[in-house]
C-alpha positions in Angstrom: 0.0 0.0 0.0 2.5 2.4 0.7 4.2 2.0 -2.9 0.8 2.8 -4.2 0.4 6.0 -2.2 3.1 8.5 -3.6 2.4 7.8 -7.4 -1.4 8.7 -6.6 0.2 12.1 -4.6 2.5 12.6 -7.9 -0.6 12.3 -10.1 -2.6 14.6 -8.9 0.3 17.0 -8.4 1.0 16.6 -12.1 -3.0 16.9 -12.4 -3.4 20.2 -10.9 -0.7 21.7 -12.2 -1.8 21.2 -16.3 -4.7 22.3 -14.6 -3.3 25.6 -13.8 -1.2 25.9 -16.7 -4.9 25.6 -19.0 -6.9 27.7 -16.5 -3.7 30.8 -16.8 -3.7 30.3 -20.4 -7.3 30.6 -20.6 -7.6 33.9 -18.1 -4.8 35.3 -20.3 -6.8 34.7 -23.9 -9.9 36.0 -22.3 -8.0 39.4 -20.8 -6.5 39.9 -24.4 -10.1 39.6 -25.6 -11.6 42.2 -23.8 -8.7 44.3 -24.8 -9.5 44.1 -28.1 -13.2 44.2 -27.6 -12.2 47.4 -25.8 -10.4 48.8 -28.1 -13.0 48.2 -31.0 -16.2 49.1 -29.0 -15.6 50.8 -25.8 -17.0 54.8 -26.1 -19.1 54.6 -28.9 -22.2 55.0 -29.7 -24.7 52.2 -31.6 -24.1 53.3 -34.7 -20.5 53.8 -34.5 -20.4 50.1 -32.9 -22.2 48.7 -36.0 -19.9 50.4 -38.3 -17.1 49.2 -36.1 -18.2 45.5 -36.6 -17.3 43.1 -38.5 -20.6 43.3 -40.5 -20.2 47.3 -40.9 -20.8 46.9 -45.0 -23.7 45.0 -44.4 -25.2 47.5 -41.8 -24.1 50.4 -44.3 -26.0 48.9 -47.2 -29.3 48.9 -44.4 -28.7 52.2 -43.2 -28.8 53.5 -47.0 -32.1 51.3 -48.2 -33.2 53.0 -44.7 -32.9 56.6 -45.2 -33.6 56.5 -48.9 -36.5 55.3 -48.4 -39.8 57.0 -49.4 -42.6 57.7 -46.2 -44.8 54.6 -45.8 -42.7 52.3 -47.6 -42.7 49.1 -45.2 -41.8 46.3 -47.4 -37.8 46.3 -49.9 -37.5 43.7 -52.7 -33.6 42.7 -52.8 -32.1 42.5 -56.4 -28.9 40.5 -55.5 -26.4 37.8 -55.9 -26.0 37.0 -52.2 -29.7 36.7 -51.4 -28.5 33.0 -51.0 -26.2 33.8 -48.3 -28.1 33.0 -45.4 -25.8 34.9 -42.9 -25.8 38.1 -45.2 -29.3 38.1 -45.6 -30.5 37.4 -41.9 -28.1 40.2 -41.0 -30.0 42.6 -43.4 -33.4 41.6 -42.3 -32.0 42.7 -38.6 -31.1 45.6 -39.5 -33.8 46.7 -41.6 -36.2 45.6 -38.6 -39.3 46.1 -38.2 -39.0 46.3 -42.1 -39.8 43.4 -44.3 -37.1 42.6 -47.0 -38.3 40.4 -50.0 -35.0 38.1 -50.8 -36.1 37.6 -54.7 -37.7 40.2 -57.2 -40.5 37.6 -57.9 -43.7 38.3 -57.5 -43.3 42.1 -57.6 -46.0 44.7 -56.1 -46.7 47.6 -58.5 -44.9 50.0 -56.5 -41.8 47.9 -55.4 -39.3 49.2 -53.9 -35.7 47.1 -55.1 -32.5 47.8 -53.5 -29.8 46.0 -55.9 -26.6 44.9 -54.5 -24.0 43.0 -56.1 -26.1 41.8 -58.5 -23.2 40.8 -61.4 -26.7 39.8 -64.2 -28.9 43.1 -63.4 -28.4 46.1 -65.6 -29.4 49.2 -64.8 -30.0 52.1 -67.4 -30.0 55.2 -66.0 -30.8 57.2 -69.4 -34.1 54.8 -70.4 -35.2 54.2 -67.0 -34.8 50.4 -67.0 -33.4 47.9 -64.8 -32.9 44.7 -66.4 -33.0 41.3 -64.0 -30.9 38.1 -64.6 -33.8 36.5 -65.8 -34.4 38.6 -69.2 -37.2 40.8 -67.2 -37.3 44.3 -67.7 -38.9 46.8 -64.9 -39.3 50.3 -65.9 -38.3 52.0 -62.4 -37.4 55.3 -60.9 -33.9 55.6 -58.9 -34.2 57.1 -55.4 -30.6 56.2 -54.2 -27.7 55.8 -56.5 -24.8 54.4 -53.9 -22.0 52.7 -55.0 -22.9 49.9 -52.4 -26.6 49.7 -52.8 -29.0 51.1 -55.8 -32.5 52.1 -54.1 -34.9 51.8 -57.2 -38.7 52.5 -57.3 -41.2 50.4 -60.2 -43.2 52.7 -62.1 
């Protein structure tokens, strides 16, 4: 019995101490964390947060269909290539909350309101009027914000 008793001492020696080794290395990853959670966030406001984020181009794109928006206009059709992307797309929706965003230009209400973004087969003619969609469909529409991140168009 007595053999047996120091190499169950020595374990849990050697046990504790990875323990502490892991638990320092842990408390030191999560100090550097808040550091740079600190430096990023710490003093600003919302909006300077959201822009600080790792999402800011999405939130920009939001806050442009926002404010170009006409009054009463509840409701944005999205004209784009990464309305598959399920993380770019849930991210939109939350911030355009409480408005609803369409992913796909199909059906279309009479007076849509299509904000286009990255949309590589959609052509838009500034001079006619027209947008044309990937799928051969031509909208006659009105443009209420030309940005170079998000194009804010209006069906006539």
């Amino acid at each position: 019995r007595r053999e047996l008793t120091p190499s169950v001492s020595v374990g849990l020696i050697r046990a504790m101490a990875a323990w502490l080794v892991v638990d320092t290395r842990w408390q030191y990853n999560l100090l550097s964390n808040l550091d740079l959670t600190a430096a990023r966030y710490a003093g600003k406001t919302l909006d300077e947060k959201h822009q600080a984020a790792e999402d800011a181009n999405i939130y920009r794109v939001a806050e442009t269909i926002r404010k170009g928006l006409p009054a009463g206009v509840t409701k944005v059709t999205l004209v784009s290539d990464l309305a598959d992307s399920e993380l770019f797309l849930g991210k939109l929706r939350y911030y355009l909350f409480p408005l609803w965003l369409q992913p796909k230009p199909d059906p279309l209400d009479p007076q849509a309101v299509l904000a286009v973004v990255e949309s590589a087969g959609s052509v838009i003619d500034p001079a006619k009027g027209t947008l044309r969609l990937d799928s051969g469909q031509t909208l006659s529409v009105v443009s209420l914000v030309d940005d170079p991140m998000v194009r804010l168009l209006r069906l006539r």
